[in-house]
C-alpha positions as CSV (number, residue, x, y, z in Angstrom):
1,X,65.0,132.3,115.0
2,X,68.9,132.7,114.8
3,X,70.7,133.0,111.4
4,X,73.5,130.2,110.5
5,X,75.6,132.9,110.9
6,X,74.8,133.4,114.4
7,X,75.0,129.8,115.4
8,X,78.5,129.8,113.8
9,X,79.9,132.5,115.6
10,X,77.9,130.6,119.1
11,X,80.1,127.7,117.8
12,X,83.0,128.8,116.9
13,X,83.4,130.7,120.4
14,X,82.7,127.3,121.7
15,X,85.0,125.4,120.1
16,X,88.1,127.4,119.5
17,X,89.2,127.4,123.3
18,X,88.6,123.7,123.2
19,X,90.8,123.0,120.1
20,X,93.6,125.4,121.7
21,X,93.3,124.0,125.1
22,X,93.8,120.7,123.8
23,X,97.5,121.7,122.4
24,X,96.2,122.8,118.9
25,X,97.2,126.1,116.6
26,X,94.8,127.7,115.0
27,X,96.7,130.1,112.8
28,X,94.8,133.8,112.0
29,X,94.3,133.1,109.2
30,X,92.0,130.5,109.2
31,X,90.2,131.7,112.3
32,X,90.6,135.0,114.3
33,X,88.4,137.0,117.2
34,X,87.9,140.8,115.8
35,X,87.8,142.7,119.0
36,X,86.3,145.5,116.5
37,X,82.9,143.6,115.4
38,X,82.9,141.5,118.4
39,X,82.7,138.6,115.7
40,X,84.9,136.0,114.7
41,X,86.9,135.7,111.6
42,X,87.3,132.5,109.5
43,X,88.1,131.4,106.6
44,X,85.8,129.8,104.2
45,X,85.3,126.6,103.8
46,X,87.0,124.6,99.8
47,X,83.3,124.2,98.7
48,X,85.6,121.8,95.8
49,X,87.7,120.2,98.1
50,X,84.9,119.5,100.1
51,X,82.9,118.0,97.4
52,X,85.9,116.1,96.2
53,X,86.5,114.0,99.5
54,X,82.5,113.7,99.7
55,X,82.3,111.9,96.1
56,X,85.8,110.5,96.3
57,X,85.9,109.5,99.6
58,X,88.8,111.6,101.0
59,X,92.7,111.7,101.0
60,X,92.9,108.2,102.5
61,X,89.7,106.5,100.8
62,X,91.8,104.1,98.5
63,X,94.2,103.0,101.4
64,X,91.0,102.1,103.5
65,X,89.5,100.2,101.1
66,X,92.6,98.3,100.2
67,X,92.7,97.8,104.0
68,X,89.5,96.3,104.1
69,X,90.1,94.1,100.8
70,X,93.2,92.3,102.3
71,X,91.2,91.8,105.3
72,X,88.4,89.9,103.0
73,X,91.0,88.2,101.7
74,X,92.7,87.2,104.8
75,X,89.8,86.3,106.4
76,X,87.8,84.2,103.6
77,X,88.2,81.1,104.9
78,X,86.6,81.9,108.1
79,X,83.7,83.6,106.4
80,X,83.3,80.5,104.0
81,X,83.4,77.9,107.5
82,X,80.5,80.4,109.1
83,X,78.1,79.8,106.1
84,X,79.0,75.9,106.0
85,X,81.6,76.3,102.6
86,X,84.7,74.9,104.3
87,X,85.3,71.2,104.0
C-alpha cells in the first residue's frame, strides 16, 4: 500500500497543470517540482488556520449567516402561509 506522501505527490502532479492551465499562479513557494528528487515541493498546510475556519466557519462564515437570516426574515411570511399561520 502507498504512503500519503505518495498519493500527494500522484496528486499534486495531477492537479498543478490543471490549476495553471486554467489561468492560475502558483508561486514557488507554495508549490515547486525539484527536478533533483524528482518530487514536488509544497508548503505545509496552517494546521491553526485550518482549524480556525473549521470551528469558526471561515473568513466569510458571519456574512453567510447574516445572508441567510435576512432571507428568514424576508421570507417569513411565506413560510408562516405554507404551515397554515397566515390569515
Amino acid at each position: 500500500m502507498d504512503s500519503n506522501d505518495t498519493f500527494r505527490q500522484r496528486w499534486i502532479a495531477k492537479i498543478v497543470p490543471v490549476v495553471q492551465e486554467l489561468g492560475f499562479h502558483l508561486s514557488p513557494d507554495l508549490v515547486r517540482y525539484d527536478e533533483e528528487s524528482g518530487e514536488w515541493v509544497y508548503a505545509p498546510p496552517d494546521w491553526a488556520e485550518v482549524k480556525n475556519i473549521i470551528n469558526d466557519g471561515g473568513p466569510h462564515y458571519k456574512d453567510w449567516v447574516e445572508s441567510i437570516q435576512q432571507s428568514l426574515t424576508r421570507n417569513e411570511r411565506y413560510r408562516q402561509g405554507s404551515a397554515g399561520g397566515l390569515t
